[in-house]
C-alpha positions in Angstrom: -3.6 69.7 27.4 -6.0 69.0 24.9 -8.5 65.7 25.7 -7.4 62.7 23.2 -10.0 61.0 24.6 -12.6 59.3 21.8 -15.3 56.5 21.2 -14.8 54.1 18.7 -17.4 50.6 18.2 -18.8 52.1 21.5 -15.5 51.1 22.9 -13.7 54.3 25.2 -10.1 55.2 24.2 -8.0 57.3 25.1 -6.5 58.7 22.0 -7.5 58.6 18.4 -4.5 56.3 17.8 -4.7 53.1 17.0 -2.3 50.3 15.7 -4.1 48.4 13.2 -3.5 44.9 11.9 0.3 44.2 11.1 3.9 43.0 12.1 3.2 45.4 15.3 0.4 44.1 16.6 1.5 40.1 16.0 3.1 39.5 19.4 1.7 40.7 23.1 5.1 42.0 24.1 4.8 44.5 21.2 1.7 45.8 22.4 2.1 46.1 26.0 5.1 48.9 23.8 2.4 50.2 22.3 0.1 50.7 25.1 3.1 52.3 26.9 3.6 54.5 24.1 -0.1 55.8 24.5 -1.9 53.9 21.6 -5.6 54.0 21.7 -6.3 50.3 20.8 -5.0 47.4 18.9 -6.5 45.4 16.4 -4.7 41.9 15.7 -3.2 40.6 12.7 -5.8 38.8 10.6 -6.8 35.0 11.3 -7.5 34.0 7.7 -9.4 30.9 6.9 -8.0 29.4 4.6 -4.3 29.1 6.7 -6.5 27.3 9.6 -8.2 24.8 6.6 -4.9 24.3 4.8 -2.7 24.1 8.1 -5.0 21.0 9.3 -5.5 19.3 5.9 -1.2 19.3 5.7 -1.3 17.6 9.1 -3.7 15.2 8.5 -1.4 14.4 5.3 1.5 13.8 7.2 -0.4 11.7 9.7 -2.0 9.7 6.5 1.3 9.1 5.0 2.2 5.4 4.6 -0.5 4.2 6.7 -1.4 1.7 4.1 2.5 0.3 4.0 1.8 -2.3 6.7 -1.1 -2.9 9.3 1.0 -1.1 12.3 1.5 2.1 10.7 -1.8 3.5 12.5 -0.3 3.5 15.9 2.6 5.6 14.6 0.7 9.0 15.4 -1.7 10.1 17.8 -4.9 10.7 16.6 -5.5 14.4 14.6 -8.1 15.9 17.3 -4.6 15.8 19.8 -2.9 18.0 17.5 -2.5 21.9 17.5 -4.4 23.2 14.4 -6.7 25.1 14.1 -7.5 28.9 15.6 -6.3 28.0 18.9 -2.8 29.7 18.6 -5.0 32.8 17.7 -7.2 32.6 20.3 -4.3 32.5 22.9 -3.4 35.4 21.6 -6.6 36.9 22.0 -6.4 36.0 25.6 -3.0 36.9 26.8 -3.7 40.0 25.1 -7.1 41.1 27.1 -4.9 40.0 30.4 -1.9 42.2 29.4 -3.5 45.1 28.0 -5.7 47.6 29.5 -6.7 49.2 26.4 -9.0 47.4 23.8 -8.2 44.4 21.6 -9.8 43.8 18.5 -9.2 41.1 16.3 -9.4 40.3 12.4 -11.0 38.2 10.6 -10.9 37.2 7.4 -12.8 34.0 6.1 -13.7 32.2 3.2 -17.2 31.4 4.0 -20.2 32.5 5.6 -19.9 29.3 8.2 -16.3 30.2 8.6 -17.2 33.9 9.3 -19.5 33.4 12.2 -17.7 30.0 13.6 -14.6 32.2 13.9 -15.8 35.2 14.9 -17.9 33.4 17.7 -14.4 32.0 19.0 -12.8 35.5 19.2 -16.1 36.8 20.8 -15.6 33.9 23.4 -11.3 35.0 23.5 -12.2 37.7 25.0 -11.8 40.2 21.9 -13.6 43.4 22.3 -14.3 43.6 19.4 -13.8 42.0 15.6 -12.9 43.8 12.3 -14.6 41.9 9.3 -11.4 42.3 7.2 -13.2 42.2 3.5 -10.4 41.2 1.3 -10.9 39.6 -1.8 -10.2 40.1 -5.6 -14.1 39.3 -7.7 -12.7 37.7 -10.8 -15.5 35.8 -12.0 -16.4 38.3 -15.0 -20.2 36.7 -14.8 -20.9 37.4 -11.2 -22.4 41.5 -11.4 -21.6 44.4 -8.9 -24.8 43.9 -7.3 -24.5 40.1 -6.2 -21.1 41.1 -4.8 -22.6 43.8 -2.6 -25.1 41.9 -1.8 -23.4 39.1 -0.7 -21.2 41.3 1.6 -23.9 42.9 3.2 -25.5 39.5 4.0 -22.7 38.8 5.6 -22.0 41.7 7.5 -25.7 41.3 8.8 -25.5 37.6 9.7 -22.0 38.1 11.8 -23.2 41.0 13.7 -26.8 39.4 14.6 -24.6 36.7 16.2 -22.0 38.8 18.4 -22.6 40.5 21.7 -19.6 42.5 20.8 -19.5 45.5 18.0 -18.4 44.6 14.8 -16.4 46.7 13.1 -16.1 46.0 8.5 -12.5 46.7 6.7 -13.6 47.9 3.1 -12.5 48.5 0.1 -12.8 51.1 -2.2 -13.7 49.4 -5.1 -17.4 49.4 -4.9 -19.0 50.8 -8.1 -20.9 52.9 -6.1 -19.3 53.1 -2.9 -21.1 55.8 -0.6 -24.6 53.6 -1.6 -22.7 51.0 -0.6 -21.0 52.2 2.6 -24.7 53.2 3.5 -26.4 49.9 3.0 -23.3 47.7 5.0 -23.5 50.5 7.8 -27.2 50.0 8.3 -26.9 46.1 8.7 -26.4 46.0 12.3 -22.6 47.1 12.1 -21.3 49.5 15.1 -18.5 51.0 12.0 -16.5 51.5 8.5 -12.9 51.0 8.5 -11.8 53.3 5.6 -9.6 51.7 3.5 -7.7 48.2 2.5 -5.4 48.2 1.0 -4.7 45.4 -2.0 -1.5 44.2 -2.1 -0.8 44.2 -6.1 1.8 41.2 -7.2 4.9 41.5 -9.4 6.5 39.6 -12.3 10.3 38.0 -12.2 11.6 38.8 -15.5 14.1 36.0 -15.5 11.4 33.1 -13.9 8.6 34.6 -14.9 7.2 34.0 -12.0 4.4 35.9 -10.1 5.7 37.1 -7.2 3.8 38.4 -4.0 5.1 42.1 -3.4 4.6 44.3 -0.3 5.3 47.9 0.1 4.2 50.5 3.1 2.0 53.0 2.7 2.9 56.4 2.1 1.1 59.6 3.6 -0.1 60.8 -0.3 -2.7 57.2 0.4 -4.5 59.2 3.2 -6.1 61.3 0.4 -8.7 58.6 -0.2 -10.2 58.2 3.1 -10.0 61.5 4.0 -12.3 62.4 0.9 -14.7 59.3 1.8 -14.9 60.2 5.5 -15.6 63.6 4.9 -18.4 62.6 2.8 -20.4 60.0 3.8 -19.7 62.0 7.9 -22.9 63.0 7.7 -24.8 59.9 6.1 -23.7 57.4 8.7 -24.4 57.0 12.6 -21.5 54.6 12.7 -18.1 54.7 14.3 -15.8 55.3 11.4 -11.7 54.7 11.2 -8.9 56.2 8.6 -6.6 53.9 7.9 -4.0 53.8 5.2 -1.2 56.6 4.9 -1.5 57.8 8.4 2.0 59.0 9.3 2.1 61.7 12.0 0.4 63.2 13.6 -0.6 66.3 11.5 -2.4 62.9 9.5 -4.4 62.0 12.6 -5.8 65.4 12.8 -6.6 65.7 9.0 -8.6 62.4 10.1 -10.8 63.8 12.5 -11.2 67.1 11.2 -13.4 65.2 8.2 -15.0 63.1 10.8 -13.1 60.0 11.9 -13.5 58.9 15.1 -10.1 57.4 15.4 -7.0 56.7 12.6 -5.3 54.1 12.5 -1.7 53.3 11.9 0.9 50.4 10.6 3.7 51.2 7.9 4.7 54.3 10.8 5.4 51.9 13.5 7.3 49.4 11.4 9.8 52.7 9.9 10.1 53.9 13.5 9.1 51.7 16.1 6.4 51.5 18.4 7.6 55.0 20.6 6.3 56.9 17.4 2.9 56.1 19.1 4.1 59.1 21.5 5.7 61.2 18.3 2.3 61.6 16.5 0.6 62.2 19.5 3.0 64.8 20.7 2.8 66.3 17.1 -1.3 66.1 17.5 -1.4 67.5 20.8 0.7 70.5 20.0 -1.5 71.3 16.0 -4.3 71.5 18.6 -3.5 73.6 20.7 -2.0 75.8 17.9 -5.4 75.7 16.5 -7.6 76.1 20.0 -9.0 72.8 20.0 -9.8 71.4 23.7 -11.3 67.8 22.5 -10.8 65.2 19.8 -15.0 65.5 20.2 -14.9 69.2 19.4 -12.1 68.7 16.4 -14.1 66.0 14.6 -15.8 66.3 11.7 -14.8 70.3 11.8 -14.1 69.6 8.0 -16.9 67.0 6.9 -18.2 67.6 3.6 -21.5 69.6 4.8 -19.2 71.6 7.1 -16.0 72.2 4.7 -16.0 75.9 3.7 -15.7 74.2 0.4 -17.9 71.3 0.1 -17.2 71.0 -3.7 -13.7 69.7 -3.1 -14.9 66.8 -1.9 -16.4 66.0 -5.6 -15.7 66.8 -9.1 -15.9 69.8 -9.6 -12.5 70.3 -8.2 -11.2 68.3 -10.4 -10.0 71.0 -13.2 -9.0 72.9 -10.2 -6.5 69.8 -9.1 -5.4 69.0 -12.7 -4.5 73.4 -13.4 -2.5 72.8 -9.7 0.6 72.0 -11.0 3.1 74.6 -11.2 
């Protein structure tokens, strides 16, 4: 049998598989399935900021309410600080996970401001988490703030989180960069140990009969691979970092596409939630068997087979394929 085994953040796993930040990784009882199932690592639902900030400011509102009404009303509620708010909830998580799981946890993290990165991200470190995923999410709006200040300020930020963790730090990007393999070069060489390749934005939708803007989610499908694969394969050979596929990873025929342009591992949600966490064990059967089809012995000697500089056709990877694609159709 072929050797699954890989290296991702530094971290040892023992397949290419991982279950990345969703509905399957929320409780621990889920992943203890996964890890049953064979999964390479987890990575944790996202701890957003701005639910911990607006969770405590609606409790302190309900303990505020009617406090002036009469000169008792004080000694209805315990004090705030007595309260659950906070990332503690999170941070249990974290915990319980690390004790139940012999393969590694990394969390998410997606903040609001540079304090609120590194605070947060020092709690996880201190969970137990081995490592954190800098989950980059957010939609630039303001028409007079430029390309550049955007990168710039993400690359700040990158730097500053990973100067303060003993643990590798791991950055979920978008695609969106104006120029992204400049970019992906710059954010890799701030201290990062690796790229996650790509999020995905979740686009809202319109009621026709409220008019309302409504939050809309739909799974990936396998076509979405297609843009990491083409960024992996060509920034391979520019970066020394540790970098992940994620988005439209299916089967395991899509994990092997992965490494073969030079992932180290690829990562997996919308498959688990249509077939439940034993598809871990599918795609891995599925990878196991397209390698030794194709005389593969390692992940290590698979990866990066079909990077950019390697690829029998290295031009595919940029436009000059792009008549080629457009006279496809048949």
């Amino acid at each position: 049998m072929p050797d699954l085994s890989t290296s991702y953040l530094g971290l040892d796993l023992r397949s290419p598989i991982v279950a990345s930040a969703g509905p399957s990784t929320r409780s621990v009882e889920s992943m203890v399935a996964l890890e049953d199932h064979g999964v390479g690592a987890v990575v944790l639902p996202s701890l957003f900021e701005e639910q911990i900030v607006l969770e405590a400011q609606s409790i302190h509102a309900t303990l505020e309410a009617g406090t002036d009404s009469f000169g008792e009303a004080g000694d209805w509620f315990p004090p705030l600080p007595s309260y659950d708010v906070g990332p503690d909830r999170y941070l249990t998580r974290v915990e319980q996970a690390k004790a139940a799981l012999g393969v590694p946890v990394i969390a998410s993290l997606n903040a609001s401001s540079v304090g609120g990165w590194v605070r947060y991200a020092k709690l996880l470190e201190q969970a137990g988490a081995d490592a954190v995923e800098l989950n980059l999410y957010e939609v630039h709006v303001d028409p007079h703030r430029s390309a550049a200040e955007v990168e710039d300020a993400d690359v700040e930020l990158a730097t500053t989180v990973a100067s303060m963790l003993d643990i590798p730090v791991a950055v979920k990007l978008s695609p969106y960069y104006s120029a992204f393999a400049s970019f992906a070069v710059r954010i890799a060489s701030s201290g990062i140990a690796g790229l996650v390749l790509f999020n995905r934005f979740y686009q809202p939708d319109l009621d026709l009969e409220t008019l309302e803007v409504l939050p809309s989610v739909e799974l990936s499908s396998p076509w979405e691979l297609r843009l990491p694969l083409r960024w992996i394969g060509v920034l391979r050979e520019q970066l020394s970092c540790s970098l992940a596929a994620t988005s439209g990873v299916h089967t395991g025929h899509d994990v092997a596409k992965a490494l073969l342009v030079g992932a180290d591992v690829a990562m997996t949600t919308s498959a688990l939630l249509h077939h439940g966490s034993g598809h871990v064990a599918t795609m891995e059967e599925e990878l196991v068997s397209w390698m030794v089809d194709h005389e593969y012995s390692s992940v290590h000697q698979l990866r990066g087979s079909v990077r950019r500089e390697a690829a029998a056709n290295p031009e595919a990877f940029e436009r000059s394929s792009y008549a080629r694609t457009l006279s496809s159709w048949r």
